[in-house]
BAZAGU-118105 format. One record per atom (N, C-alpha, C): residue in one letter; x, y, z. Coordinates in pm, whole numbers, plus 50000, padded with zeros to 5 digits. Last residue first. Layout:
! BAZAGU-118105
AXYZ...
This chain:
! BAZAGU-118105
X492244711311318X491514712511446X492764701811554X493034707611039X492504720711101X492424721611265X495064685110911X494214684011003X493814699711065X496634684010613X496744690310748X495394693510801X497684666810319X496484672210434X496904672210531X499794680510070X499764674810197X498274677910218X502304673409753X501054678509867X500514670710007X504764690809602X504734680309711X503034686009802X505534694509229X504904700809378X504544688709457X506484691009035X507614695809080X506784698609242X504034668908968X505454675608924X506374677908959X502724662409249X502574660509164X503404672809061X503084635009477X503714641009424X503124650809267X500864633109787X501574628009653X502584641009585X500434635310062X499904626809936X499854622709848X501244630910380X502064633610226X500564627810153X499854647810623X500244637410579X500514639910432X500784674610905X500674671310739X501234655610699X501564687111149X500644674911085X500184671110932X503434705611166X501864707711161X500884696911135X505524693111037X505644696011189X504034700011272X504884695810805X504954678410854X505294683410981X504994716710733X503944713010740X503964697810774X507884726610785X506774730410870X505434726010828X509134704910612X509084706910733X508324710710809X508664717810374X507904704610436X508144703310562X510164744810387X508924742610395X507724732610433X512634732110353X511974743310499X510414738410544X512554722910119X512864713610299X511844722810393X511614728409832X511564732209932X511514724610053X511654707109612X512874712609655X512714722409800X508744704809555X509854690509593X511094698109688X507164730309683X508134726209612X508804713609669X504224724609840X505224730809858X506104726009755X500394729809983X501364721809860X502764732609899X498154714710153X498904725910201X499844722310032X494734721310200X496004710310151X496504723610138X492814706410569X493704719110438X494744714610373X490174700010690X491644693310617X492234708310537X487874711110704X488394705810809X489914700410774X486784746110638X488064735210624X488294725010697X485204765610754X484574751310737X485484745310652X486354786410838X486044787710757X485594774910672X487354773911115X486414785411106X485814787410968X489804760910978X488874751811043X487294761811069X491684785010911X490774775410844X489944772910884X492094793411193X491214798511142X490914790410982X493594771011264X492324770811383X491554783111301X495504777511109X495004760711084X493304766211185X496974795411193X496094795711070X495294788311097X499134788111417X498124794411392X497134797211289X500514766211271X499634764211366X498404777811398X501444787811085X500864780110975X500294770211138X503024800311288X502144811111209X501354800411133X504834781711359X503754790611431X502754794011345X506544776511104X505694766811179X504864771111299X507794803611048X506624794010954X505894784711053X509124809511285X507764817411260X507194810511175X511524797511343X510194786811391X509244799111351X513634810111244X513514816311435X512014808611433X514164813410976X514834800111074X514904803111227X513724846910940X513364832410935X514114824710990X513594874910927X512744869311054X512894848711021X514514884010708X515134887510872X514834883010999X512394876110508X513834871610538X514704872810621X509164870710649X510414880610594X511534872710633X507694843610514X508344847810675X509194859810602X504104832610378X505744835210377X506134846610495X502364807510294X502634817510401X504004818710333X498854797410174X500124797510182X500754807410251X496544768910195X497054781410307X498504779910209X495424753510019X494244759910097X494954770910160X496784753709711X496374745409788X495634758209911X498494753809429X497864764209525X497804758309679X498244731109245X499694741109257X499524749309389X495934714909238X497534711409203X498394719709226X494214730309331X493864717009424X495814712509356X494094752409229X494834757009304X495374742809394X493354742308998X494504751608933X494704748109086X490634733909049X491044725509042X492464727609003X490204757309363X489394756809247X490364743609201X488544758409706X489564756109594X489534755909431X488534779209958X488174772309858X488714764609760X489364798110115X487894795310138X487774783110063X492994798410138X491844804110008X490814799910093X494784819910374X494134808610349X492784814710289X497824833310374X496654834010282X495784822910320X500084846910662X499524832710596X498514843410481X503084861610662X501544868810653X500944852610543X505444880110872X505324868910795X503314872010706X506054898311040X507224891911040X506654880110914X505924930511188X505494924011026X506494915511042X506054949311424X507094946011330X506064933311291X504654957811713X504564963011538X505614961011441X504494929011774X503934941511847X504124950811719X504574905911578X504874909811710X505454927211724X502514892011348X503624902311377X503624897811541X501794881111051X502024876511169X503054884911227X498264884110914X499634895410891X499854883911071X496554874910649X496274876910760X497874882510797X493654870010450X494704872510453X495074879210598X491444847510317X491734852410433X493284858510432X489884848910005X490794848010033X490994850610215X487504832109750X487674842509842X489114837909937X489314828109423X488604826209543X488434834309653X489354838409077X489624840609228X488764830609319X489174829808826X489654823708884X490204825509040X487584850408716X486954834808734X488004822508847X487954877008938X488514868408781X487754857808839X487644890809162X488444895809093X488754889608927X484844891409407X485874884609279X486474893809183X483524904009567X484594910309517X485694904809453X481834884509698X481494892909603X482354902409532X483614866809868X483164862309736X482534872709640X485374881910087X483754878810066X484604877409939X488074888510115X487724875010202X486134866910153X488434909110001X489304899409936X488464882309997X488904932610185X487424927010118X487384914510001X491534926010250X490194925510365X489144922310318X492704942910070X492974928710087X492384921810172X491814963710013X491404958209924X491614941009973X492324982710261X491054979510224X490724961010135X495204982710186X494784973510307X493094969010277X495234997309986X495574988109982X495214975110068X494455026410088X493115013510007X493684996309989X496385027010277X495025024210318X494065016510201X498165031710040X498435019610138X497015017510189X496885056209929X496925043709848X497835029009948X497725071510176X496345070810158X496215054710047X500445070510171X499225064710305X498275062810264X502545063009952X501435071209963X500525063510082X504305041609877X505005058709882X503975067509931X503115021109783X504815018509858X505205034609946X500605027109708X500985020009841X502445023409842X501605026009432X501605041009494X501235040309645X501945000509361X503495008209365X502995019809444X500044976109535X499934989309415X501334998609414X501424941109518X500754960809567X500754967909508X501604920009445X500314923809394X500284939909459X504484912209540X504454918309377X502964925409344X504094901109728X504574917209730X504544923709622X502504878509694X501764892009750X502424905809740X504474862009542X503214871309480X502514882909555X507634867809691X506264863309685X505614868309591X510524866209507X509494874709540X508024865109567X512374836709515X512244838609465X510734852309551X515744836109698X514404832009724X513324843109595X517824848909751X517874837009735X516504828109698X518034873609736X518454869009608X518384858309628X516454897209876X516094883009858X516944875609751X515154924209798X516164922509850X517104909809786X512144926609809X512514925809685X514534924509686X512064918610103X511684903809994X512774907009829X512694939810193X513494928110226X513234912910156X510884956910097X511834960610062X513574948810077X508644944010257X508364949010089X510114944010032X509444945910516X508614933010486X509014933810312X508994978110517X510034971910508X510044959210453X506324978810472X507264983610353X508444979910373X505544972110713X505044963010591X506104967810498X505914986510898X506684974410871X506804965910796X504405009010837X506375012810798X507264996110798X502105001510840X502385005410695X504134998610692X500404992611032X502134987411022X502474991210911X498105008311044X499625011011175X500455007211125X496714994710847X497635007710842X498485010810947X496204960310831X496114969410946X497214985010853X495354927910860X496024940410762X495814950910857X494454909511175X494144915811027X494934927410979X497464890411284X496294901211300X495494903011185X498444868511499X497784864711347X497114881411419X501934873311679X500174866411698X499434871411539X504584863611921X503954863411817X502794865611735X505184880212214X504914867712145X504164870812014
């Protein structure tokens, strides 16, 4: 069964796959996370290990990265050692992320989707928001993305509005 871990070096080989099946993807545009690795992660243990490091210490506030970071939870959804997806939930918000960003975002490898891992994995989050004194989390998704509203209107997400091209929601933590 499914379950939320922390980053971890064991799954280097599933993560790179995870890597290699996004940059794949012609239908779907590259997450940001795959794009933020260090290229010498892709090929080197040791620069994967800092990699992992970096995205762990990502969570405290003292390792801001820009005015415009928040602290970050990043979290990996696997089953047993295959990498199947990996929520973000920010700590925070700033007023960039309250319109485009919002509190949790997730993405499913492409080999692993339309098998319900978004809508697990984003139930599972929700109970670690709520840990991180979220009681509501806004969740935001493309007008054009179904999938996606879906799994947050399957999570309890009430609509709130529209704003541009982005659809936002509160989702109840608890």
């Amino acid at each position: 069964m499914p379950e939320l871990i922390d980053p971890t070096v064991r799954l280097r080989a599933s993560f790179l796959a995870v890597v290699s099946e996004f940059h794949a993807d012609r239908d779907c545009p590259t997450p940001w996370f795959v794009n933020d690795v260090d290229p010498a992660a892709l090929t080197d243990a040791a620069a994967f290990a800092s990699y992992v490091t970096r995205v762990l210490s990502e969570r405290d506030e003292a390792t801001r990265k820009a005015d415009w970071f928040v602290p970050m939870t990043t979290l990996w959804w696997t089953e047993g050692d295959r990498m199947l997806g990996r929520p973000a939930i920010r700590h925070r918000l700033t007023p960039a992320l309250e319109q485009t960003g919002g509190h949790i975002g997730y993405d499913v490898r492409p080999g692993a989707r339309r098998a319900g891992h978004a809508t697990a994995m984003l139930a599972a989050a929700l109970p670690v928001a709520r840990s991180l004194g979220i009681t509501q989390a806004l969740l935001i998704c493309d007008e054009t993305n179904i999938a996606s509203r879906r799994v947050i209107e399957a999570n309890g997400g009430r609509f709130i509005d529209a704003v541009g091209a982005k659809r936002r929601y509160w989702v109840p933590t608890s």
